[in-house]
N, CA, C and O atoms as a Maestro MAE file, in Angstrom:
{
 s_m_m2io_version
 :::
 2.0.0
}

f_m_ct {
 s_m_title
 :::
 protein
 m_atom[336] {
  # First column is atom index #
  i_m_mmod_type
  r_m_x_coord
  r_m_y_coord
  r_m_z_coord
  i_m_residue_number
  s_m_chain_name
  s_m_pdb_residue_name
  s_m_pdb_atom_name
  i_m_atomic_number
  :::
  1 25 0.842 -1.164 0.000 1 A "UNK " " N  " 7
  2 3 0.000 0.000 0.000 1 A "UNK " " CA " 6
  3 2 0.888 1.227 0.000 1 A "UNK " " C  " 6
  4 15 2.076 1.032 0.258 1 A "UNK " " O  " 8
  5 25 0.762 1.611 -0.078 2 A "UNK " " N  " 7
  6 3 1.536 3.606 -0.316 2 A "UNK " " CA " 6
  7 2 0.078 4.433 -0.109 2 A "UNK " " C  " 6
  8 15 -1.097 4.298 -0.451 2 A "UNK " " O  " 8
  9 25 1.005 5.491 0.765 3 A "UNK " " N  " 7
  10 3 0.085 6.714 1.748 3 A "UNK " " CA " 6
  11 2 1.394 8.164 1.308 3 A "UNK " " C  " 6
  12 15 2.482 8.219 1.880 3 A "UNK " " O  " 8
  13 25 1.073 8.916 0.512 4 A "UNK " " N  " 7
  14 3 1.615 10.138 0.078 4 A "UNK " " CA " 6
  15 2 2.385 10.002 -0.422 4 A "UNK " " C  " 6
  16 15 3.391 10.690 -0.248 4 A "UNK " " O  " 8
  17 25 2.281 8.692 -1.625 5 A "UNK " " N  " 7
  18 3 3.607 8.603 -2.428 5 A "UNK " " CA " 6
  19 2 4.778 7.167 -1.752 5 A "UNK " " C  " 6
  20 15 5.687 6.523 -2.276 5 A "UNK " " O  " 8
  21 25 4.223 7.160 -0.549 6 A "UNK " " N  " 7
  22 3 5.553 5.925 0.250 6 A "UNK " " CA " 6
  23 2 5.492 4.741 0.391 6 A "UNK " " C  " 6
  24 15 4.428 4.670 1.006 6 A "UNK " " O  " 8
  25 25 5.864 3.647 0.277 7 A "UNK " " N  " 7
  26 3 5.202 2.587 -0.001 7 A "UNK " " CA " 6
  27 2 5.376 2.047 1.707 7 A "UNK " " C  " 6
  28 15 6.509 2.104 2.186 7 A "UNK " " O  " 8
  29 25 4.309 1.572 2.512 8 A "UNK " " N  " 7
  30 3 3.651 0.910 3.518 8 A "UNK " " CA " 6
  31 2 3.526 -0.034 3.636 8 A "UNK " " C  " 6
  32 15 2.542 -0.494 3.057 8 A "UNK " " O  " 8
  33 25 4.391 -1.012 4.444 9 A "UNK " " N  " 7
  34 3 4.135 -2.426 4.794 9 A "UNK " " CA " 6
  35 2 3.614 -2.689 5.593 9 A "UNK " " C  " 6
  36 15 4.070 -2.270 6.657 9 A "UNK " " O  " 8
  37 25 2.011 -3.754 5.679 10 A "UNK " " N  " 7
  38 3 1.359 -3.642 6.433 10 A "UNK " " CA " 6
  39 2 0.772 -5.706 6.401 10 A "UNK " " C  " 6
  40 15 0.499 -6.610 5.612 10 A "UNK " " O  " 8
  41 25 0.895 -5.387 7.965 11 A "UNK " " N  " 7
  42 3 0.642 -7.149 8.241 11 A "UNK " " CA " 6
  43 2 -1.002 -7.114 7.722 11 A "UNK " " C  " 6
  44 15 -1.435 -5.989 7.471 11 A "UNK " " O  " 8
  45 25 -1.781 -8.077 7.577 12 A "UNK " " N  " 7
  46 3 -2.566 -8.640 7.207 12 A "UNK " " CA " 6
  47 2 -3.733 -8.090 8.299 12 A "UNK " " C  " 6
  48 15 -4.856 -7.639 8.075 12 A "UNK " " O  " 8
  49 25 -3.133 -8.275 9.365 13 A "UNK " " N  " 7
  50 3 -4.746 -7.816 10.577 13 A "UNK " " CA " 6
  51 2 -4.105 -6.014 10.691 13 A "UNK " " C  " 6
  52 15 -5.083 -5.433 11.163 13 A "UNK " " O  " 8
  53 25 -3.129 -5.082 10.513 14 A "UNK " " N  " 7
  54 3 -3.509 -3.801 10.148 14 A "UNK " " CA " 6
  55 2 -3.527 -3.216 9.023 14 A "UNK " " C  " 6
  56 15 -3.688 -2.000 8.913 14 A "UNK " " O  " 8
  57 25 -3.329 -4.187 7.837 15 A "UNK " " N  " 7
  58 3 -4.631 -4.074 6.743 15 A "UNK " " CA " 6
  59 2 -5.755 -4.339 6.861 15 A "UNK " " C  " 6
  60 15 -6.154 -3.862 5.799 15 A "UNK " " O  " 8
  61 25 -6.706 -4.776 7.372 16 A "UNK " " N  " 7
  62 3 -7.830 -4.897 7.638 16 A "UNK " " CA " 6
  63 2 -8.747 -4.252 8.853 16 A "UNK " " C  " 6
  64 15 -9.941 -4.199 9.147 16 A "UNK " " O  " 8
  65 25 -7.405 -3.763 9.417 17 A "UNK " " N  " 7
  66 3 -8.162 -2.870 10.513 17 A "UNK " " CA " 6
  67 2 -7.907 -1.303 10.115 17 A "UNK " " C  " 6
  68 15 -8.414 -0.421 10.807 17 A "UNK " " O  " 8
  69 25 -7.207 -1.031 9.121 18 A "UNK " " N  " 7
  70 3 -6.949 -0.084 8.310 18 A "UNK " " CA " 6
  71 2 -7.967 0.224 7.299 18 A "UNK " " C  " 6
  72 15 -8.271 1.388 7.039 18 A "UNK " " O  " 8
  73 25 -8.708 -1.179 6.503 19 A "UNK " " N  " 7
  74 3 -10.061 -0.892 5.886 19 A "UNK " " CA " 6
  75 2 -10.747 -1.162 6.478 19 A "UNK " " C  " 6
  76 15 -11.419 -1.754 5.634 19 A "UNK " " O  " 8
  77 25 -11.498 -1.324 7.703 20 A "UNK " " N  " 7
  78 3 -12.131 -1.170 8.603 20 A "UNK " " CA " 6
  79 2 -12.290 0.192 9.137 20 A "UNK " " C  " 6
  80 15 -13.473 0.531 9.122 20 A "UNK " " O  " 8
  81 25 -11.485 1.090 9.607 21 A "UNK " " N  " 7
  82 3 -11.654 2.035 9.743 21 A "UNK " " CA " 6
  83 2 -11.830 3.165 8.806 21 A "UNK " " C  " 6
  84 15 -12.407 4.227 9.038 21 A "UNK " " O  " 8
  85 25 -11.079 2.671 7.390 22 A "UNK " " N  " 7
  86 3 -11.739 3.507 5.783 22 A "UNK " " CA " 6
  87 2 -12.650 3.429 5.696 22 A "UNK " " C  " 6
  88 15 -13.346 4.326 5.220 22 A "UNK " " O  " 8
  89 25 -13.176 2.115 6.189 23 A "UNK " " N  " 7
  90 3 -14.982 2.136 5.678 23 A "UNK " " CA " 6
  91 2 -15.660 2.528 6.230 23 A "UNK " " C  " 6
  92 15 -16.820 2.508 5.819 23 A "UNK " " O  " 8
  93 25 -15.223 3.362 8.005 24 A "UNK " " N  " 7
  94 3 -16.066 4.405 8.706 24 A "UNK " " CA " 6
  95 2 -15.336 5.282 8.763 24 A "UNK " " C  " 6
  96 15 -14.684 5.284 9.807 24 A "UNK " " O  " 8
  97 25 -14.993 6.590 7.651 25 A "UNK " " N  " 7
  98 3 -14.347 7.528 8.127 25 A "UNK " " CA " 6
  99 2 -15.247 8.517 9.207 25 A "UNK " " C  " 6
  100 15 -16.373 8.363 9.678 25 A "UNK " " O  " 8
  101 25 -14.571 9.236 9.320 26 A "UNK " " N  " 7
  102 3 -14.983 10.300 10.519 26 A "UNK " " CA " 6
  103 2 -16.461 9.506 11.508 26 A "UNK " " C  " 6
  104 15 -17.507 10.057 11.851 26 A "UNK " " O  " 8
  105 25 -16.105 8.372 11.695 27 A "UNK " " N  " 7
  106 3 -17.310 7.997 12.412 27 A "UNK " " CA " 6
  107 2 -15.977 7.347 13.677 27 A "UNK " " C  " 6
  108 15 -14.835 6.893 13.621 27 A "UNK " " O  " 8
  109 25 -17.202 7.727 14.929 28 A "UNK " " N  " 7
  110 3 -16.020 6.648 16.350 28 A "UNK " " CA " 6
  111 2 -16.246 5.706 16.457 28 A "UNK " " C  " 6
  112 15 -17.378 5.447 16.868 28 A "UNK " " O  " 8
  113 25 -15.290 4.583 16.146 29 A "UNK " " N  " 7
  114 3 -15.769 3.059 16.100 29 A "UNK " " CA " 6
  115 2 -15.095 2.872 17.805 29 A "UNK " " C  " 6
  116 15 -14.040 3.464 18.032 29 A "UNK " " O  " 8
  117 25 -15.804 1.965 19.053 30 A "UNK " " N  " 7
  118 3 -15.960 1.935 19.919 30 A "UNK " " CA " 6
  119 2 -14.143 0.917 20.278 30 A "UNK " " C  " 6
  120 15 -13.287 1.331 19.495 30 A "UNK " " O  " 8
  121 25 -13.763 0.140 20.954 31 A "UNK " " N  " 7
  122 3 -12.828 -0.922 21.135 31 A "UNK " " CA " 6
  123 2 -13.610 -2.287 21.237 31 A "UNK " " C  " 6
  124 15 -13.160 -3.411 21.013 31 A "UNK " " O  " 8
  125 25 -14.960 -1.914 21.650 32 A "UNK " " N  " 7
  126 3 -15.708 -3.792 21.305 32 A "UNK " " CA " 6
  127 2 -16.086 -3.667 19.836 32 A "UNK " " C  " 6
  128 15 -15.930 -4.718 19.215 32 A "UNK " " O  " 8
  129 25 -16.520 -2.695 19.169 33 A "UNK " " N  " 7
  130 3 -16.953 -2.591 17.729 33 A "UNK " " CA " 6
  131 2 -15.566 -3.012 16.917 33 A "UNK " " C  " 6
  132 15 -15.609 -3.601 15.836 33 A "UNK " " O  " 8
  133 25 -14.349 -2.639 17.568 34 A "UNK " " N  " 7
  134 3 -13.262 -2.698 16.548 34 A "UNK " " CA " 6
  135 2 -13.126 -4.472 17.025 34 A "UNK " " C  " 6
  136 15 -13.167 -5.359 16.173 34 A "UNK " " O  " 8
  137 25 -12.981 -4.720 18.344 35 A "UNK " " N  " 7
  138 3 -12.657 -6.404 18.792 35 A "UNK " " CA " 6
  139 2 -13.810 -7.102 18.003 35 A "UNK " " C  " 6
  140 15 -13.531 -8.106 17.348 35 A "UNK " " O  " 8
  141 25 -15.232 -6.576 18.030 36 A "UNK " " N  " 7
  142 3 -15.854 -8.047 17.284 36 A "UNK " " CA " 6
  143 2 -15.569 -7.994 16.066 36 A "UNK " " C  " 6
  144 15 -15.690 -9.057 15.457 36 A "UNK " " O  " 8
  145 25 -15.106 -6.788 15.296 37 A "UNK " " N  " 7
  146 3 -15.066 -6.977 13.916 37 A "UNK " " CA " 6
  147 2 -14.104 -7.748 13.764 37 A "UNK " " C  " 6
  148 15 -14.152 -8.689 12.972 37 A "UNK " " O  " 8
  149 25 -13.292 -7.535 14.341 38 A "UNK " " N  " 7
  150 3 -11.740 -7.872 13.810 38 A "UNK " " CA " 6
  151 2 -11.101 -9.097 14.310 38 A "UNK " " C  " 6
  152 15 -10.150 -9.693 13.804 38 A "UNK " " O  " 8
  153 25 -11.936 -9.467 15.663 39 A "UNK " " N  " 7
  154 3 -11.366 -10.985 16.698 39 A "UNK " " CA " 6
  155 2 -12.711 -11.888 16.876 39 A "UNK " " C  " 6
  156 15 -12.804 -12.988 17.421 39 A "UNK " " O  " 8
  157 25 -13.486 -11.289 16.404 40 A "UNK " " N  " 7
  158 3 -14.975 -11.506 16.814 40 A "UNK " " CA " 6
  159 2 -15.172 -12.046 18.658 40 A "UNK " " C  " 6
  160 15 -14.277 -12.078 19.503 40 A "UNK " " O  " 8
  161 25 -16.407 -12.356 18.805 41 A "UNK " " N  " 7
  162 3 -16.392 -12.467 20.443 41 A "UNK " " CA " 6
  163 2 -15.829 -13.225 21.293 41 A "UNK " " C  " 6
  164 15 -15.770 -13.012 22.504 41 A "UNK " " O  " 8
  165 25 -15.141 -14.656 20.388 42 A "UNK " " N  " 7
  166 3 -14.558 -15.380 21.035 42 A "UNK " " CA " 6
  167 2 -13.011 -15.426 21.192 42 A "UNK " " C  " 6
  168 15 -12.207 -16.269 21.589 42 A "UNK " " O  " 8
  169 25 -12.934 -14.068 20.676 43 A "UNK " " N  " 7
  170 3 -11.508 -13.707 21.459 43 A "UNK " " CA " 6
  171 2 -10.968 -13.731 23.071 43 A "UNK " " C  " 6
  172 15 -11.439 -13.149 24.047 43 A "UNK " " O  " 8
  173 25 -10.467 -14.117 23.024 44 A "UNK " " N  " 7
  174 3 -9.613 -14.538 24.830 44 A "UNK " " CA " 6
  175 2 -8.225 -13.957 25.060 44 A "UNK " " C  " 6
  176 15 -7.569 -14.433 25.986 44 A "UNK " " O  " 8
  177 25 -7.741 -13.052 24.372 45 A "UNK " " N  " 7
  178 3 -6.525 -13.058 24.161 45 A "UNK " " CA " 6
  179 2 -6.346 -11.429 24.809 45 A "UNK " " C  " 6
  180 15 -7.169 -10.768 25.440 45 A "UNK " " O  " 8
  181 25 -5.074 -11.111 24.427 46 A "UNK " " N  " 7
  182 3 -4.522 -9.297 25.205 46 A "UNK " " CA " 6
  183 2 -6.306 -8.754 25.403 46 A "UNK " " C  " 6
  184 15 -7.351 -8.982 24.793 46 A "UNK " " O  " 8
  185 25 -6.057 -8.240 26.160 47 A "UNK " " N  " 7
  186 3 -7.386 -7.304 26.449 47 A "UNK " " CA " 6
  187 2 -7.002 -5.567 26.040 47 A "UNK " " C  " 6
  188 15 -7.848 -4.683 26.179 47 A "UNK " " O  " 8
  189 25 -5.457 -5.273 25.477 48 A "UNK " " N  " 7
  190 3 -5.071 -4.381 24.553 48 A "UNK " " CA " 6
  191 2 -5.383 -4.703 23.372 48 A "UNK " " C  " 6
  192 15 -5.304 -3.759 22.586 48 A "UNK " " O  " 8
  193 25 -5.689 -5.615 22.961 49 A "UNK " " N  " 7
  194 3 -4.817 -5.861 21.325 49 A "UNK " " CA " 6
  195 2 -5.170 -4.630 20.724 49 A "UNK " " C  " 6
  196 15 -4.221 -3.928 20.376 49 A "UNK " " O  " 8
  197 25 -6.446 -4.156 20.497 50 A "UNK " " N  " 7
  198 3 -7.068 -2.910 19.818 50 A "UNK " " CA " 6
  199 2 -6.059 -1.794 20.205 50 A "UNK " " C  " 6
  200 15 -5.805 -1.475 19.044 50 A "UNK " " O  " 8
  201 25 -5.261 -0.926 20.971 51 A "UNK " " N  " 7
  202 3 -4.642 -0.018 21.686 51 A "UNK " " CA " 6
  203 2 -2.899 -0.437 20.496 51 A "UNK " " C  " 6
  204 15 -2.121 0.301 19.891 51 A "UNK " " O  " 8
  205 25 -2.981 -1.897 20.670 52 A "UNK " " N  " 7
  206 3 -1.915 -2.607 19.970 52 A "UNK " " CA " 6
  207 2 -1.553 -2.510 18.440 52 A "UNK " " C  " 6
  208 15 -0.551 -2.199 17.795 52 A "UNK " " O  " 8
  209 25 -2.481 -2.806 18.238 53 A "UNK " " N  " 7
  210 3 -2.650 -2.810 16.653 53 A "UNK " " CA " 6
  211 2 -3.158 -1.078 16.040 53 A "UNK " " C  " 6
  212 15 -3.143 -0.797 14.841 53 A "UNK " " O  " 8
  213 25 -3.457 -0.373 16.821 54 A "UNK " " N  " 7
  214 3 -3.972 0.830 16.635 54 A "UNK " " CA " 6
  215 2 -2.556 1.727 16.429 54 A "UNK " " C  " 6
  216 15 -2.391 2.590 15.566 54 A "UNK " " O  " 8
  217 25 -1.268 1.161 17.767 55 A "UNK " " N  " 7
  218 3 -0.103 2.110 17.807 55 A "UNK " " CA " 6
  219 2 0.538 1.630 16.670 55 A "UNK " " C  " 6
  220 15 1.376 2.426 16.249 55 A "UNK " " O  " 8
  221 25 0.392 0.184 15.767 56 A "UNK " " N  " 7
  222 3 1.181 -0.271 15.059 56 A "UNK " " CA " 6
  223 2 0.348 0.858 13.679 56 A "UNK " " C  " 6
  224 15 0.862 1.835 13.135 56 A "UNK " " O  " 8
  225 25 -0.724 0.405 13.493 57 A "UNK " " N  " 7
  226 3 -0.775 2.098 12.631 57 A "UNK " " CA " 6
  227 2 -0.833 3.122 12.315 57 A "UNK " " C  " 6
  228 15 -1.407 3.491 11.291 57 A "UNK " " O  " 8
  229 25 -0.411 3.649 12.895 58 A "UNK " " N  " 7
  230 3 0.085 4.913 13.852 58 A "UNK " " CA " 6
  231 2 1.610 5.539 13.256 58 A "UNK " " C  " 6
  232 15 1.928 6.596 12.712 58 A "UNK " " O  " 8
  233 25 2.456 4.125 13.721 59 A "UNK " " N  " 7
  234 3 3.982 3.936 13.600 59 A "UNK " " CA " 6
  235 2 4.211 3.961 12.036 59 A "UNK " " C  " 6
  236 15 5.228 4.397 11.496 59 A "UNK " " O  " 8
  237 25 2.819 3.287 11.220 60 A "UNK " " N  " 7
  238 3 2.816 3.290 9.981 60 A "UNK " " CA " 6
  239 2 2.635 4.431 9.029 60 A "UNK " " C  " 6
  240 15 3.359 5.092 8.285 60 A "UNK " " O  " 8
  241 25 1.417 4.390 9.347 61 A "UNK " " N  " 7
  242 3 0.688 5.592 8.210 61 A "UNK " " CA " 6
  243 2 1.086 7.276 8.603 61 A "UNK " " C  " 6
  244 15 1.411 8.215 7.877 61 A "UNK " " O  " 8
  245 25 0.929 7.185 9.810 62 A "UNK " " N  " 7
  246 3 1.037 8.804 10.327 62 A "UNK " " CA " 6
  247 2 2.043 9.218 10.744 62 A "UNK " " C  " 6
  248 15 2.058 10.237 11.435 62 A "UNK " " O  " 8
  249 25 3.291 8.452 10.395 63 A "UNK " " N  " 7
  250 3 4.822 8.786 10.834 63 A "UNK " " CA " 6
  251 2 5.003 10.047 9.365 63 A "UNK " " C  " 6
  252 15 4.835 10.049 8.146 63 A "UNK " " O  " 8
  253 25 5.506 11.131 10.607 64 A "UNK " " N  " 7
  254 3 6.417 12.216 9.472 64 A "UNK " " CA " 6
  255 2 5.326 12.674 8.450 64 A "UNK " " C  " 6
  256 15 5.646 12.926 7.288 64 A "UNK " " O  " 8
  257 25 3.690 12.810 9.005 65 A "UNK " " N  " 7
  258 3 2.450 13.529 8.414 65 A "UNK " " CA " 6
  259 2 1.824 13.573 9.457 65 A "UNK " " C  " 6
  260 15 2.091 12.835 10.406 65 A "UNK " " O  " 8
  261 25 0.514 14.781 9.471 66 A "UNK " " N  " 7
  262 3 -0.454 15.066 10.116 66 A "UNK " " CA " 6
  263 2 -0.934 13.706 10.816 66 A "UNK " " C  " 6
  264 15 -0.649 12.764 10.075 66 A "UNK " " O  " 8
  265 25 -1.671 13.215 12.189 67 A "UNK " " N  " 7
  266 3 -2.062 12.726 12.415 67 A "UNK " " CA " 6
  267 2 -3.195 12.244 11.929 67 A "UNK " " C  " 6
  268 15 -4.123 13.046 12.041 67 A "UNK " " O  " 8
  269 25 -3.521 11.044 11.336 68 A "UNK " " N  " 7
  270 3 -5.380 10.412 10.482 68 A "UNK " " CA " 6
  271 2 -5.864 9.911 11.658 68 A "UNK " " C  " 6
  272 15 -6.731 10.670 12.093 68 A "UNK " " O  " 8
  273 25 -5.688 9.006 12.330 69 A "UNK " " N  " 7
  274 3 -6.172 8.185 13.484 69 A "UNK " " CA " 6
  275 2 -6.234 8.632 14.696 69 A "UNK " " C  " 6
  276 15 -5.441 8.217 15.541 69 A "UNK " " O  " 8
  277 25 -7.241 9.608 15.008 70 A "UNK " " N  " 7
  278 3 -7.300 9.803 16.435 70 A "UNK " " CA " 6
  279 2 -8.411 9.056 17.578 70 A "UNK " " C  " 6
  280 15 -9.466 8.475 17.323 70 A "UNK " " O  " 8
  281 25 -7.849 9.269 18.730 71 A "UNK " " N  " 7
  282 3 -8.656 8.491 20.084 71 A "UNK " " CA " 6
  283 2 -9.357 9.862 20.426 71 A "UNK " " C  " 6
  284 15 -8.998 11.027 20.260 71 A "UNK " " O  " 8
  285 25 -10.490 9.292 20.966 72 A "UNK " " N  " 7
  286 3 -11.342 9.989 21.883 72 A "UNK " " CA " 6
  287 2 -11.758 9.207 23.268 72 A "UNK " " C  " 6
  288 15 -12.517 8.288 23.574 72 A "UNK " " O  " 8
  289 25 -10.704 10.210 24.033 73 A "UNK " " N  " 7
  290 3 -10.673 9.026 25.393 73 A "UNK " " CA " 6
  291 2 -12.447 8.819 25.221 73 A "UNK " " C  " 6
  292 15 -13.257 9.494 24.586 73 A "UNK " " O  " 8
  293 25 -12.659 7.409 26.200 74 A "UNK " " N  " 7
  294 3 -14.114 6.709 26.468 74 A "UNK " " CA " 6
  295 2 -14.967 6.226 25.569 74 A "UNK " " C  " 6
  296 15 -15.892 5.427 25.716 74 A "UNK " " O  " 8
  297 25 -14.389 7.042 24.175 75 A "UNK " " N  " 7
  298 3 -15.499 6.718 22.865 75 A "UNK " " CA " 6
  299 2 -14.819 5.490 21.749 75 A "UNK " " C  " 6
  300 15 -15.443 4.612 21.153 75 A "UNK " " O  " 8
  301 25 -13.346 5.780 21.713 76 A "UNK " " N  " 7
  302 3 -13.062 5.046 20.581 76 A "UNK " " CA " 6
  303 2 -11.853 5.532 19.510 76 A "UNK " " C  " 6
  304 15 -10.919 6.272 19.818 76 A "UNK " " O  " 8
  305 25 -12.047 5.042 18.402 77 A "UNK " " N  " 7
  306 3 -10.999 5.616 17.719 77 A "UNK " " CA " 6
  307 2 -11.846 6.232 16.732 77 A "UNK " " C  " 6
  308 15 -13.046 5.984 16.616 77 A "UNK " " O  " 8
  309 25 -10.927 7.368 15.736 78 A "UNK " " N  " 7
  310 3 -11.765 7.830 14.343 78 A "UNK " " CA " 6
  311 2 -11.310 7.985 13.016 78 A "UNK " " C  " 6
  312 15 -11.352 9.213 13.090 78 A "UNK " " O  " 8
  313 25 -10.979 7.822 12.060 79 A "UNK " " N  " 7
  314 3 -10.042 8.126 10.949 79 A "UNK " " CA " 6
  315 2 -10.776 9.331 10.705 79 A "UNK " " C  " 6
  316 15 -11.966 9.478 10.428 79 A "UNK " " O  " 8
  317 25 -9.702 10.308 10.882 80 A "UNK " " N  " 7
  318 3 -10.136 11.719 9.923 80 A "UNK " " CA " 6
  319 2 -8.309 11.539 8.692 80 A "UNK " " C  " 6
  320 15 -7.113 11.371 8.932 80 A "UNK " " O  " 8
  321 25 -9.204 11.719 7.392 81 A "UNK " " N  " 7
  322 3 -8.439 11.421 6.643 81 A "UNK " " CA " 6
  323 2 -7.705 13.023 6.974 81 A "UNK " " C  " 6
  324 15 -8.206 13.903 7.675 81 A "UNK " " O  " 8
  325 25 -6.399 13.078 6.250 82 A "UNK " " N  " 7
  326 3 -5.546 14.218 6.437 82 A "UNK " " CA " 6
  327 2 -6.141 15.291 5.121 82 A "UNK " " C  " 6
  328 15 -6.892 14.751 4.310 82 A "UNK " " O  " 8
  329 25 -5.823 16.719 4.926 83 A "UNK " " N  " 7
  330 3 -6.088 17.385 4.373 83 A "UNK " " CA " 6
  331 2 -4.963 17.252 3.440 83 A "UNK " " C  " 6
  332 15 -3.851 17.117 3.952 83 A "UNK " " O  " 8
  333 25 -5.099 17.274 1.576 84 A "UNK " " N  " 7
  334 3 -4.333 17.113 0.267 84 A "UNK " " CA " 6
  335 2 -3.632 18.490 0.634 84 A "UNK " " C  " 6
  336 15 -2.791 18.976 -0.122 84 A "UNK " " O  " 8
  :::
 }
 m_bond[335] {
  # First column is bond index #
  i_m_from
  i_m_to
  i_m_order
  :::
  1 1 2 1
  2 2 3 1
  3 3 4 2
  4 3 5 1
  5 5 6 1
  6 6 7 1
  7 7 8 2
  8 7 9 1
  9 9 10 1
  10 10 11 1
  11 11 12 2
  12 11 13 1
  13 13 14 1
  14 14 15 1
  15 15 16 2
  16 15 17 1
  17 17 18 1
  18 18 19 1
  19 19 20 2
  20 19 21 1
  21 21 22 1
  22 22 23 1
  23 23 24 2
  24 23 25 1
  25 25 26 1
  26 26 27 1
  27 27 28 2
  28 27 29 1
  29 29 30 1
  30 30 31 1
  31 31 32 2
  32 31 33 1
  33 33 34 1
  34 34 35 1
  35 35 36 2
  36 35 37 1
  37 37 38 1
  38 38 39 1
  39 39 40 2
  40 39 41 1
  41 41 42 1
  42 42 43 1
  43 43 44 2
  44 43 45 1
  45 45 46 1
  46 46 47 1
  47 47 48 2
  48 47 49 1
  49 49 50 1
  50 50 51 1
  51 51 52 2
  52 51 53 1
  53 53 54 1
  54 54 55 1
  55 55 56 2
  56 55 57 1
  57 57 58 1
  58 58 59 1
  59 59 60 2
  60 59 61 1
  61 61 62 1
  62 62 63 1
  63 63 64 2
  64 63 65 1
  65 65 66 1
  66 66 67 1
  67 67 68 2
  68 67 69 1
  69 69 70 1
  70 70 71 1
  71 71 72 2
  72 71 73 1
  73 73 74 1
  74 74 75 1
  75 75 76 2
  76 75 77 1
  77 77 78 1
  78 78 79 1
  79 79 80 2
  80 79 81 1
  81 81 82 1
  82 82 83 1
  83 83 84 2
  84 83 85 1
  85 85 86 1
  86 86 87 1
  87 87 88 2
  88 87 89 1
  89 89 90 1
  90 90 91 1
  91 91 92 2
  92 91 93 1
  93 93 94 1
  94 94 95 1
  95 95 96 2
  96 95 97 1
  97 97 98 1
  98 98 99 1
  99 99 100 2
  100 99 101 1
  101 101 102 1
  102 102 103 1
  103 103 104 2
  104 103 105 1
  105 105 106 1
  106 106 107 1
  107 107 108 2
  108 107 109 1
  109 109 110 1
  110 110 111 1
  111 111 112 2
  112 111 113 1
  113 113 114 1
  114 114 115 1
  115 115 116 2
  116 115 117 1
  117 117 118 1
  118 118 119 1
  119 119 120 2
  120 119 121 1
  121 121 122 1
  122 122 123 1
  123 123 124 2
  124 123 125 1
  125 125 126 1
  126 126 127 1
  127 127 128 2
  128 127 129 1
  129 129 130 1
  130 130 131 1
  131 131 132 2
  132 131 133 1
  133 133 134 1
  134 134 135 1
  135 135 136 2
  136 135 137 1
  137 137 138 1
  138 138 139 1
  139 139 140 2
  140 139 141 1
  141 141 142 1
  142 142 143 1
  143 143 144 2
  144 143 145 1
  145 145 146 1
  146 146 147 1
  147 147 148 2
  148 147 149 1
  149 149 150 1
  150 150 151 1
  151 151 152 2
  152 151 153 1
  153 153 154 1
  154 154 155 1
  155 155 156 2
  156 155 157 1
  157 157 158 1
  158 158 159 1
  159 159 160 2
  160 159 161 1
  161 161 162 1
  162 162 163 1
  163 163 164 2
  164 163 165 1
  165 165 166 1
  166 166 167 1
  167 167 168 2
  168 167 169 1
  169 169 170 1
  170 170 171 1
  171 171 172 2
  172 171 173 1
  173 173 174 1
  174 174 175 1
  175 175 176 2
  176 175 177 1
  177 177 178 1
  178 178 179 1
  179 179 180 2
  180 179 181 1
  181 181 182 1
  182 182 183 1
  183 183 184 2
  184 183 185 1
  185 185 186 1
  186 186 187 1
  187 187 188 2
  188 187 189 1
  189 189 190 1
  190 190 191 1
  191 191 192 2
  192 191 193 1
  193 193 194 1
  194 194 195 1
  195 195 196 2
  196 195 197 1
  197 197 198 1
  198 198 199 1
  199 199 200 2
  200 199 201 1
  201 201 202 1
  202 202 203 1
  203 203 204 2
  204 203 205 1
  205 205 206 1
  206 206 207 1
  207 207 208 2
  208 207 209 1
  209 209 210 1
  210 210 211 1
  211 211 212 2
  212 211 213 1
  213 213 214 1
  214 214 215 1
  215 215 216 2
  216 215 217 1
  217 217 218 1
  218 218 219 1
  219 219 220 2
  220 219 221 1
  221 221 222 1
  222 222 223 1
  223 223 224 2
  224 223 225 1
  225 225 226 1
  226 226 227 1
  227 227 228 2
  228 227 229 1
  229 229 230 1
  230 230 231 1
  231 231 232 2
  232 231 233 1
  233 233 234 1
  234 234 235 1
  235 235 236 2
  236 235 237 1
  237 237 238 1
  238 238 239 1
  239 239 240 2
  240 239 241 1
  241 241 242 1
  242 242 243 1
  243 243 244 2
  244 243 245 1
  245 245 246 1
  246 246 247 1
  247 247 248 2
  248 247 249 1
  249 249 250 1
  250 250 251 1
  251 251 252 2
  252 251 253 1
  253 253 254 1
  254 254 255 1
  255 255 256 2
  256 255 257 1
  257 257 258 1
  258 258 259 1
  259 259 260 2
  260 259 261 1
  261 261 262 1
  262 262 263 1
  263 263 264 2
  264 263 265 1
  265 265 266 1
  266 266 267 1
  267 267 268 2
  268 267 269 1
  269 269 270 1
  270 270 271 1
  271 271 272 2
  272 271 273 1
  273 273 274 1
  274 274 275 1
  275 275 276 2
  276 275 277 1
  277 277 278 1
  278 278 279 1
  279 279 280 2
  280 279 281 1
  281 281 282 1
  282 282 283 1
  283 283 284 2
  284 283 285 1
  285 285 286 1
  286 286 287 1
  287 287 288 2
  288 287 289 1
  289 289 290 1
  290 290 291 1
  291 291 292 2
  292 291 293 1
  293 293 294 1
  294 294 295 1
  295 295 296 2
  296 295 297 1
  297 297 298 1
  298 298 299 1
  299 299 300 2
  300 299 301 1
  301 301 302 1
  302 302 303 1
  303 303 304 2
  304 303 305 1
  305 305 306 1
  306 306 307 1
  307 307 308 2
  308 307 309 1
  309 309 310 1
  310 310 311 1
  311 311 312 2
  312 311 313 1
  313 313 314 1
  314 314 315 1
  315 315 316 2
  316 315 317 1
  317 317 318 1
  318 318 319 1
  319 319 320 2
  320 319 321 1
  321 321 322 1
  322 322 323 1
  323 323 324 2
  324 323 325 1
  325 325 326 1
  326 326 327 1
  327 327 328 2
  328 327 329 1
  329 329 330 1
  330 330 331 1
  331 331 332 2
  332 331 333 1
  333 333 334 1
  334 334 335 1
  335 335 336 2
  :::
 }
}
């Protein structure tokens, strides 16, 4: 994938949690909305992973540009795409 020209290597679950969150821009997807989509309910595992996988795209996409992915403590996360 490439984000402003750079080419982006991205594991398989933050590609998909990457179009997951494209497919709700500017909307707050919750941390159980992001866990069932993405682990569904019978996940047992980190009780971060979402916080986890969130800093890993983070480290990705929004290194050395405007921030896209912001938290709203209590609510969730949001993609506001960056301004061209």
């Amino acid at each position: 994938m490439t984000c402003g020209g750079t080419e982006i290597r991205l594991t398989a679950t933050e590609f998909e949690l990457l179009r997951y969150l494209m497919r709700n821009p500017r909307r707050v997807l919750s941390k159980a909305q992001i866990l069932d989509r993405m682990w569904q309910h019978d996940f047992g595992g980190q009780g971060n992973i979402v916080e986890l996988y969130i800093s890993y795209l983070r480290r990705k996409i929004d290194k050395d540009r405007a921030p896209m992915i912001h938290t709203l403590r209590g609510a969730g996360y949001v993609l506001k795409p960056a301004a061209p």
